[in-house]
VEXDREN-2710 file (C-alpha; in Angstrom, 1 decimal):
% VEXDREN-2710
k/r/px/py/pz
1/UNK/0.0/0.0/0.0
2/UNK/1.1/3.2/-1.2
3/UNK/1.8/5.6/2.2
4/UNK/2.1/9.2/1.4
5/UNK/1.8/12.7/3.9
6/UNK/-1.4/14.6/1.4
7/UNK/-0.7/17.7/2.9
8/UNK/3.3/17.4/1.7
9/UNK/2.4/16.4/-1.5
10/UNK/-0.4/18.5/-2.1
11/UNK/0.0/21.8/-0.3
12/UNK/2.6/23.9/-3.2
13/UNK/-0.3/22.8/-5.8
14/UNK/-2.9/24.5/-5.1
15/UNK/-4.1/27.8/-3.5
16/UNK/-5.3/27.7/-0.3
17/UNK/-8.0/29.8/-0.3
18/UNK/-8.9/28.7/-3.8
19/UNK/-9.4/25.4/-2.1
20/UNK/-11.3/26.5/1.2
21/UNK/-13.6/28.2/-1.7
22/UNK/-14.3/24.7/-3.3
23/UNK/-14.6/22.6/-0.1
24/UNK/-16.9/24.9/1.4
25/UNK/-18.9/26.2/-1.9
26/UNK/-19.5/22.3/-2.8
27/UNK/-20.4/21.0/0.1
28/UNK/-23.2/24.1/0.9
29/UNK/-24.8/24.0/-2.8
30/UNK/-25.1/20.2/-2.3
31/UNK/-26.7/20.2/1.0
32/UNK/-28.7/23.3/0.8
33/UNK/-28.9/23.9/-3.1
34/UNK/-30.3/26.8/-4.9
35/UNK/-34.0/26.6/-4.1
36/UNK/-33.8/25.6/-0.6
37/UNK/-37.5/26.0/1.9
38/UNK/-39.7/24.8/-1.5
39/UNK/-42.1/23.1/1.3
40/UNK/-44.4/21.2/-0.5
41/UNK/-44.8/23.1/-4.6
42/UNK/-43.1/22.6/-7.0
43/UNK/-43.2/26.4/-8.3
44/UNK/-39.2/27.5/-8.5
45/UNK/-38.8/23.5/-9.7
46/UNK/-37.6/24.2/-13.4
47/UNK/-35.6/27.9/-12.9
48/UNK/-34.1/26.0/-9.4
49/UNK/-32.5/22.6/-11.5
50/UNK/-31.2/25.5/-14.5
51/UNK/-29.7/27.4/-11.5
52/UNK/-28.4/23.8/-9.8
53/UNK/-27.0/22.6/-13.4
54/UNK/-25.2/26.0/-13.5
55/UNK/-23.8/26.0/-10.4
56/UNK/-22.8/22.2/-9.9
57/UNK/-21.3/23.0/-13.5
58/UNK/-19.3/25.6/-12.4
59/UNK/-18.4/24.1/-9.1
60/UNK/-17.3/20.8/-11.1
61/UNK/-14.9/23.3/-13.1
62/UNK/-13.6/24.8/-10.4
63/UNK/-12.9/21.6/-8.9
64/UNK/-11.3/20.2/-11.7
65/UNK/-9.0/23.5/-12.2
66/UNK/-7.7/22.8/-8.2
67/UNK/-7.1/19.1/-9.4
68/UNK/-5.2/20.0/-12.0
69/UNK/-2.7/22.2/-9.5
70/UNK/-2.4/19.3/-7.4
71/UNK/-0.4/15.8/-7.1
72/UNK/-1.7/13.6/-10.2
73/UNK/-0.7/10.6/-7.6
74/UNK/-3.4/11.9/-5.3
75/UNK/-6.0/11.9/-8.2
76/UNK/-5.1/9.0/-9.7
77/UNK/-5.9/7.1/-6.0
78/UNK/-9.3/7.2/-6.9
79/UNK/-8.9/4.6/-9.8
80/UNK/-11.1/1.6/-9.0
81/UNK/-11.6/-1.0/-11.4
82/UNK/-15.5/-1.3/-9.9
83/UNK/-16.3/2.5/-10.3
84/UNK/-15.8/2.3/-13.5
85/UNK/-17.5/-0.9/-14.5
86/UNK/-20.5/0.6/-12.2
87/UNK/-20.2/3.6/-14.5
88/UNK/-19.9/1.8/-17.7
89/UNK/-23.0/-0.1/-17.0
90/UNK/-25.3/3.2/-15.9
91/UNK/-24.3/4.6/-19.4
92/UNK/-25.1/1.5/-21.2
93/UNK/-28.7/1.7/-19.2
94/UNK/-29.1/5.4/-20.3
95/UNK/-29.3/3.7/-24.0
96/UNK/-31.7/0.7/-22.9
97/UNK/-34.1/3.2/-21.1
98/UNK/-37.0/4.4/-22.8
99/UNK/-36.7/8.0/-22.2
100/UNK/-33.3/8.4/-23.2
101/UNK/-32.7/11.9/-22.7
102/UNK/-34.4/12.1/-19.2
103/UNK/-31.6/9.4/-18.3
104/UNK/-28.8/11.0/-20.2
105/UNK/-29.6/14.6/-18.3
106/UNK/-29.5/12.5/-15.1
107/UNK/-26.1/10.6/-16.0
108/UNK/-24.3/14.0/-16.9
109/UNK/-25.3/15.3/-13.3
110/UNK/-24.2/12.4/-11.7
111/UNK/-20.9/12.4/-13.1
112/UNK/-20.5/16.3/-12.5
113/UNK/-21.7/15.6/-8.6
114/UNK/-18.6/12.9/-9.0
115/UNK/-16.7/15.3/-9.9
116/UNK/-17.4/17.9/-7.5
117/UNK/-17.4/15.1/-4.8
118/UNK/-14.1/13.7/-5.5
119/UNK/-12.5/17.2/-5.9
120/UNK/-13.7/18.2/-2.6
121/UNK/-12.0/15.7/-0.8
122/UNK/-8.9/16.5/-2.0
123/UNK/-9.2/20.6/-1.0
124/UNK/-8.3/20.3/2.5
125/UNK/-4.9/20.6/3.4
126/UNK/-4.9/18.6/6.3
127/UNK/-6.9/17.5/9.5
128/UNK/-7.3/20.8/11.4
129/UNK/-8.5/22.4/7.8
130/UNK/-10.9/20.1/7.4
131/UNK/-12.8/20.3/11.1
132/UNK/-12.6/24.0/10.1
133/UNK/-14.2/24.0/7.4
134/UNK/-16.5/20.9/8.3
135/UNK/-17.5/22.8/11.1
136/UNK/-18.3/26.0/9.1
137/UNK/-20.3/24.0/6.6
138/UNK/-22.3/22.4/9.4
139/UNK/-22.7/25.4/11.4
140/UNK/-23.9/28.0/8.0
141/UNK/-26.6/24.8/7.3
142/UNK/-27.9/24.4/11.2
143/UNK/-28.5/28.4/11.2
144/UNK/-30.2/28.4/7.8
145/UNK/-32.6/26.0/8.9
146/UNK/-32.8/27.5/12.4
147/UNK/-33.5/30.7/10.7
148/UNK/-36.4/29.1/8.2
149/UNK/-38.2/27.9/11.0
150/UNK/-38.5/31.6/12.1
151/UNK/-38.9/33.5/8.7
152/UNK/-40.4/30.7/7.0
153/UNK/-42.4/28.3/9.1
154/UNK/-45.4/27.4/6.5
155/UNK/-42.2/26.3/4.5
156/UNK/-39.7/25.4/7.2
157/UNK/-42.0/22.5/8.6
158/UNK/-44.8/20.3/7.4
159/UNK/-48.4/21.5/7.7
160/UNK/-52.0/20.4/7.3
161/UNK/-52.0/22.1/4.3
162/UNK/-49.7/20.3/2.3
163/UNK/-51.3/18.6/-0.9
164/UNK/-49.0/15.3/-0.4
165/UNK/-48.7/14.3/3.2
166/UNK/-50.6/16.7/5.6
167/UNK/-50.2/13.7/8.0
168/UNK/-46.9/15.2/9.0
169/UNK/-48.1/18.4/9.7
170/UNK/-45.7/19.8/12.6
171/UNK/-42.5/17.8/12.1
172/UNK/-39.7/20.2/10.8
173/UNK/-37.7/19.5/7.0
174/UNK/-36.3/23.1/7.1
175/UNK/-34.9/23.7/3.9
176/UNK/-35.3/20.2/2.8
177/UNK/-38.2/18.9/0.7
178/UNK/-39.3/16.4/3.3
179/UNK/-38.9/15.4/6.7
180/UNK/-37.6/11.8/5.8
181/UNK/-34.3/14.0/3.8
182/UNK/-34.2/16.5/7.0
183/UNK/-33.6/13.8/9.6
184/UNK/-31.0/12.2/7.4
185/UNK/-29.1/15.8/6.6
186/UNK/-29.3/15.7/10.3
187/UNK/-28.1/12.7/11.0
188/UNK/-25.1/13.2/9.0
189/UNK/-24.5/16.8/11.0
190/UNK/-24.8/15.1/13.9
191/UNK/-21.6/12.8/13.4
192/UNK/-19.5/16.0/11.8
193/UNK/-20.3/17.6/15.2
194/UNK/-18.7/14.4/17.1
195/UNK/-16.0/14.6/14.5
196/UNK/-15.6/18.7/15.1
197/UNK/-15.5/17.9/19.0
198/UNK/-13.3/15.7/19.2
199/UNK/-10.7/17.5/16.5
200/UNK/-10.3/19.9/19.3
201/UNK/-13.1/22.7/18.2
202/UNK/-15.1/21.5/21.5
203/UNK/-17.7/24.7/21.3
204/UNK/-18.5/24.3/17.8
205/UNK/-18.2/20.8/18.1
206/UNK/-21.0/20.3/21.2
207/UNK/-23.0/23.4/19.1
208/UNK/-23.4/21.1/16.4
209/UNK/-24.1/18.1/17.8
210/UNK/-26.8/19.8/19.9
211/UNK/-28.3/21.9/17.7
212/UNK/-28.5/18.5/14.7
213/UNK/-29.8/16.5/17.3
214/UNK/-32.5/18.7/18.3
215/UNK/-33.2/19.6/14.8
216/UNK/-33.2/15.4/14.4
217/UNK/-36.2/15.0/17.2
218/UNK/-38.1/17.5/15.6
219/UNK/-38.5/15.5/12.0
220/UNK/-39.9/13.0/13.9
221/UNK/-38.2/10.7/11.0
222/UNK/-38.5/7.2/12.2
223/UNK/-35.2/6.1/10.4
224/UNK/-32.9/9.0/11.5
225/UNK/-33.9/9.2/15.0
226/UNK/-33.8/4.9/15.3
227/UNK/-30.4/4.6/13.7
228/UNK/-28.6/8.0/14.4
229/UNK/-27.8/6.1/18.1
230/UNK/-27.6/3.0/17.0
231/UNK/-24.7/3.7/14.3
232/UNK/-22.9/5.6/16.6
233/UNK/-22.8/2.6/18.9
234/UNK/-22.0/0.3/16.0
235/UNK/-19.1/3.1/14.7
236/UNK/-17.7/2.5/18.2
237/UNK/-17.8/-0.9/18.3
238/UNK/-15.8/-0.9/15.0
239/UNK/-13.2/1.8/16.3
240/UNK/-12.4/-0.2/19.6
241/UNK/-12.0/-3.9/17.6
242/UNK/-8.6/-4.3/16.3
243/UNK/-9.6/-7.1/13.9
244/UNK/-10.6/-6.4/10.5
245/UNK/-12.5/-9.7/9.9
246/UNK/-14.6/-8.9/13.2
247/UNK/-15.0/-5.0/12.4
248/UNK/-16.5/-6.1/8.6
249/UNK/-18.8/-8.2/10.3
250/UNK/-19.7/-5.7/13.0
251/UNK/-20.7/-3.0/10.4
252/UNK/-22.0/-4.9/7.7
253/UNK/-23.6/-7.8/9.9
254/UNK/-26.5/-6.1/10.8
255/UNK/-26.9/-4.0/7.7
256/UNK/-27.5/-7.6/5.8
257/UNK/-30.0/-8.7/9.0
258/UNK/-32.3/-5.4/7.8
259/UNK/-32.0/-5.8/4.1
260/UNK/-33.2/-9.4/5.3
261/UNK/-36.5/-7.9/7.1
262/UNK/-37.0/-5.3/4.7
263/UNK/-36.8/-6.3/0.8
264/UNK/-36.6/-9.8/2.5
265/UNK/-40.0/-9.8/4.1
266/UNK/-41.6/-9.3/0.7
267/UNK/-39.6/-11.7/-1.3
268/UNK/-39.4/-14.4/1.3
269/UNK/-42.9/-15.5/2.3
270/UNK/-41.4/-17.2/6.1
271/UNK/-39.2/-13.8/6.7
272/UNK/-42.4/-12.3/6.1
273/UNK/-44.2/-14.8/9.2
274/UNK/-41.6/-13.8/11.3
275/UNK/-41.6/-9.9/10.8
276/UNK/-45.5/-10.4/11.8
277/UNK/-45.0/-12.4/14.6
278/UNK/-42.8/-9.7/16.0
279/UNK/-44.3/-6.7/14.8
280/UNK/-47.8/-7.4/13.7
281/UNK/-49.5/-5.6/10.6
282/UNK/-46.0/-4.2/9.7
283/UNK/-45.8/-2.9/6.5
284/UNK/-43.0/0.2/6.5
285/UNK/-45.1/2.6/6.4
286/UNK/-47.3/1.2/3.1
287/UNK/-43.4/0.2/1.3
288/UNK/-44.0/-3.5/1.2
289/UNK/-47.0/-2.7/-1.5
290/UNK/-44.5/-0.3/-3.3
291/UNK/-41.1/-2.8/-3.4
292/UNK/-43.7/-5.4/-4.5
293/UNK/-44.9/-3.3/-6.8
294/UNK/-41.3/-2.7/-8.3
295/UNK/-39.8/-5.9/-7.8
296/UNK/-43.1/-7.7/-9.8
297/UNK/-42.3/-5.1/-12.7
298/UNK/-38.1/-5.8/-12.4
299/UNK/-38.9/-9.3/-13.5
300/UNK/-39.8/-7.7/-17.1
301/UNK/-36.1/-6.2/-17.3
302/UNK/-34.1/-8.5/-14.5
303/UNK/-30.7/-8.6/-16.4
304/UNK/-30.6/-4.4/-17.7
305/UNK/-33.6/-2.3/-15.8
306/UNK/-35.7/0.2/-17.1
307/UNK/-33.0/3.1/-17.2
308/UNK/-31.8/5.8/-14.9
309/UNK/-34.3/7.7/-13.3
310/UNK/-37.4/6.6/-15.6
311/UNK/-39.2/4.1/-14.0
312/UNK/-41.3/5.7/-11.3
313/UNK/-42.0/8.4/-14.1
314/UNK/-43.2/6.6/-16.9
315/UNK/-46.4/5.6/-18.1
316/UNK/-46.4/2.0/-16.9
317/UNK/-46.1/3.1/-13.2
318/UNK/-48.5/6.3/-13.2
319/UNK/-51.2/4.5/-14.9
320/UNK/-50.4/0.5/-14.4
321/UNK/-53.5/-1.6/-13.3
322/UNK/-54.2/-1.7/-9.4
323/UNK/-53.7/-5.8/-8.5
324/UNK/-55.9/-7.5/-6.8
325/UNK/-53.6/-7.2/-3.0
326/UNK/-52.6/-3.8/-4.2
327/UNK/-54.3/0.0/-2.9
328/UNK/-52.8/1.5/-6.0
329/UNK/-50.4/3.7/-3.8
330/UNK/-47.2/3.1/-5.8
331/UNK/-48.7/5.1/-9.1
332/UNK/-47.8/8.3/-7.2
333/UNK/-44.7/7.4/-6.2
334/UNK/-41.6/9.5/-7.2
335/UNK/-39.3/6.5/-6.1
336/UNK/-39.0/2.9/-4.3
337/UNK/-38.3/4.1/-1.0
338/UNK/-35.6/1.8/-1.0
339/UNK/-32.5/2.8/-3.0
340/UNK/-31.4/-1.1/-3.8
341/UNK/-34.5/-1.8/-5.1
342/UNK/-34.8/1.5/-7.5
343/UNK/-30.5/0.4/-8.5
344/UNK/-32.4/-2.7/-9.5
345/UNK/-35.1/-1.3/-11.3
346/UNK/-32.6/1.3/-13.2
347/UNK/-29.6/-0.7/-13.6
348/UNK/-30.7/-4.1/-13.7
349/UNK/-29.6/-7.5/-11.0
350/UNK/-25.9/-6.7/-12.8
351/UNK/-26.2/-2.9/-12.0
352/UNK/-27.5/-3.9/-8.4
353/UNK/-24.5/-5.8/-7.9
354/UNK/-21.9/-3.7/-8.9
355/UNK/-23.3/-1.0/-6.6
356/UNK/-22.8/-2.6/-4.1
357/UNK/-19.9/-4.0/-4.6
358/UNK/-18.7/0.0/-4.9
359/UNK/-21.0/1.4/-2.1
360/UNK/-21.2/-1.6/-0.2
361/UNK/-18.2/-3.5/0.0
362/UNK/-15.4/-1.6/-0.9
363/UNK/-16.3/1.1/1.9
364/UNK/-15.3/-1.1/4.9
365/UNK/-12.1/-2.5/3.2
366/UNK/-11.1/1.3/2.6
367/UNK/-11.9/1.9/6.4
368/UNK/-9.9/-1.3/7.4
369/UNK/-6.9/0.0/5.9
370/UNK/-7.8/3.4/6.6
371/UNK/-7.1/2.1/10.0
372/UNK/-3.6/1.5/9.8
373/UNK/-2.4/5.1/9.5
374/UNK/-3.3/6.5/12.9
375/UNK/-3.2/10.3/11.7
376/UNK/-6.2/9.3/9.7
377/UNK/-8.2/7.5/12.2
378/UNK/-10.5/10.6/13.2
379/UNK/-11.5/11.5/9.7
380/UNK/-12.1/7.8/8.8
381/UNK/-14.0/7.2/12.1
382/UNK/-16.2/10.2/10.8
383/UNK/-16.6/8.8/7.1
384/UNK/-17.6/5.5/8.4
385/UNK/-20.5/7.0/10.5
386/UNK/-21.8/8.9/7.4
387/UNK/-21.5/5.9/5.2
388/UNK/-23.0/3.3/7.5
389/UNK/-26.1/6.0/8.5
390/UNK/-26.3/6.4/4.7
391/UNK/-26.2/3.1/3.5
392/UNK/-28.7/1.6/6.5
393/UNK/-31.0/4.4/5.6
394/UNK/-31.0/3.4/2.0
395/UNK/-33.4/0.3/3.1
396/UNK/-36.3/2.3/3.8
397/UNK/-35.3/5.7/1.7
398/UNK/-34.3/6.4/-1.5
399/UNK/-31.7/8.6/-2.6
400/UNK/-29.0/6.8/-4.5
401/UNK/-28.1/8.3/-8.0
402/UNK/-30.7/11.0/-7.7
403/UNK/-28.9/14.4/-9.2
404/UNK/-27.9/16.8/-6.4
405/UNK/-30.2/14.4/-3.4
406/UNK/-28.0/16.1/-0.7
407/UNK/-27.8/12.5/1.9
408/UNK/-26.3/11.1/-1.8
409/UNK/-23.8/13.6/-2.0
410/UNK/-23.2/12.9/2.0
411/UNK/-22.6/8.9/0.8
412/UNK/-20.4/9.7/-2.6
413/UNK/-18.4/12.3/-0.1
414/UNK/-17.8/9.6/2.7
415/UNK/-17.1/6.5/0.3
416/UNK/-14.4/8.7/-1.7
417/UNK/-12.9/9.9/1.6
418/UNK/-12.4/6.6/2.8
419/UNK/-10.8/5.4/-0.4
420/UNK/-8.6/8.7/-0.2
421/UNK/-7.9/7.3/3.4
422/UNK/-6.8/4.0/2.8
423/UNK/-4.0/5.3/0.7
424/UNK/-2.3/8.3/2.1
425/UNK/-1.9/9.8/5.6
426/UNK/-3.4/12.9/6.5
427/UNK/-1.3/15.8/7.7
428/UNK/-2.4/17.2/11.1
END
């Protein structure tokens, strides 16, 4: 394994507040975009994605300008024989899917967000640069929201008069189109105020965490309150355990127990006994019907899929005929709620694989070796509580692959730090 001091190697390439400007520019149009408090219209929907394609654009530039200053060994770490057989396989769904330039528009955005992603983990010089930044990032997207829920509360939180989902009335999404993305965003804060604390910025750091968690409560999001706690326990668990076989099974152990009692209760009739013996009448919150629903119409297209970012669009799901067991509740569906399933349906049981194989499995070996360079052990701890929140949620949400989702950008950040990680050291 190549060993290699970042800041050393990377510090006389680039300026340094050229890359504070991308670190911090990227990460703030991803997690609060240029439309942010829409609440439930859709009104600035068209002029906010021209503004987003503009902007991401531009960041992606900028981004690629600062890579271009820097150490091409450092850039050519990302290389990953999987990311680009993943890729390869998206593009060759773009030309299976039926709307082909719905899924092209949405395969150019998700290599720009790549992009920006992959360039922003390379703008900090160091450790302390990062918590500074981290924590400014965390800190300007906690007072925005703070700040909505005063200005803008008809927008800032769910009400009863929402066309969608006036059941949620109360529960806070701030800037974010739904609660269910707000308790994730959250989430994710959360951990970076842990991180921040413990980097030594203890006031920001307990402001942070304090102010996310509240903010969390206040969702009422079933998945991010359940599993905020109980991947910071699991995060733990895996930073104390000095075996790498044990700490693989530790993290992804129980993420293949609730893929089991999620998709699993649907396509295995006794997992399905079981969940209703021990929770009766549980159905996710209506998903069963909806990953039914999908995985009925995935045996059409099994091998290839339907085509990024078409299915729950098209014709065949807005107007397909209610079955017999079904309430007709997946018709108005923008996705799957669970982002497996819609990598199925888009890319196919080959596409399904080699995602996670890439967001998956490669994640944990990156954080094993991670591991060995102690100077990178408080960043990695922090990317391996994003990634396992992210990829746990992704059972009962969806979010993978969709444009500028800001909990996907949160997963593509994490999963490209840790493979940054598990190659160089990271100056203090």
């Amino acid at each position: 394994m190549t060993a290699l001091t970042a800041q050393s190697s990377t510090r006389e390439g680039a300026d340094f507040g050229f890359r504070s400007f991308v670190f911090i520019a990227s990460l703030l149009l991803a997690w609060i975009s240029t439309a942010p408090f829409k609440g439930d219209g859709a009104e600035n929907y068209a002029s906010s994605n021209v503004l987003n394609q503009l902007f991401f654009t531009g960041l992606a530039i900028a981004g690629m300008a600062a890579l271009c200053r820097i150490d091409g060994k450092l850039v050519r770490s990302y290389w990953r024989a999987s990311w680009a057989l993943m890729f390869v396989w998206i593009l060759f769904s773009v030309f299976r899917s039926d709307d082909f330039a719905v899924s092209l528009r949405a395969f150019l955005f998700l290599v720009t967000v790549t992009i920006i992603a992959g360039a922003s983990v390379l703008m900090p010089t160091g450790r302390a640069h990062f918590a500074w930044m981290i924590a400014l990032v965390a800190l300007v997207l906690l007072g925005l929201n703070y700040l909505g829920l005063l200005v803008w509360p008809d927008l800032a939180m769910h009400t009863a008069a929402d066309r969608n989902e006036a059941q949620h009335a109360g529960s806070w999404r701030g800037s974010f189109d739904h609660k269910s993305i707000a308790g994730s965003m959250m989430g994710v804060l959360f951990f970076v105020g842990i991180f921040v604390f413990r980097a030594g910025l203890r006031l920001r750091g307990i402001a942070i965490t304090a102010l996310a968690l509240v903010f969390l409560l206040s969702t009422r999001s079933k998945t991010g309150i359940g599993l905020a706690p109980a991947v910071l326990g699991l995060s733990l668990a895996c930073s104390w355990v000095e075996s790498s076989r044990l700490r693989t099974m530790l993290a992804l152990g129980p993420f293949a127990l609730m893929v089991t009692f999620t998709l699993g209760s649907v396509l295995l009739p006794p997992v399905d006994h079981i969940l209703q013996a021990l929770s009766p009448g549980q159905t996710y919150t209506g998903r069963t019907e909806i990953w039914g629903f999908a995985l009925d119409r995935l045996a059409q297209r099994p091998i290839v899929g339907f085509g990024l970012e078409t299915f729950w669009a098209s014709d065949a799901v807005k107007y397909a005929e209610i079955g017999e067991n079904e309430t007709g509740i997946s018709s108005g569906m923008p996705h799957g709620h669970n982002s497996f399933l819609d990598a199925a349906v888009h890319f196919g049981i080959v596409g399904l694989l080699l995602v996670a194989v890439v967001l998956v499995i490669a994640p944990i070996r990156d954080y094993n070796r991670a591991r060995q360079f102690p100077e990178n052990r408080l960043i990695a701890d922090l990317m391996l509580q994003i990634w396992l929140f992210t990829i746990y949620s992704a059972n009962l949400e969806s979010f993978f692959f969709r444009r500028a989702d800001p909990v996907w950008f949160a997963l593509l950040f994490a999963v490209i730090y840790l493979r940054f990680l598990s190659r160089y050291r990271t100056a203090p």
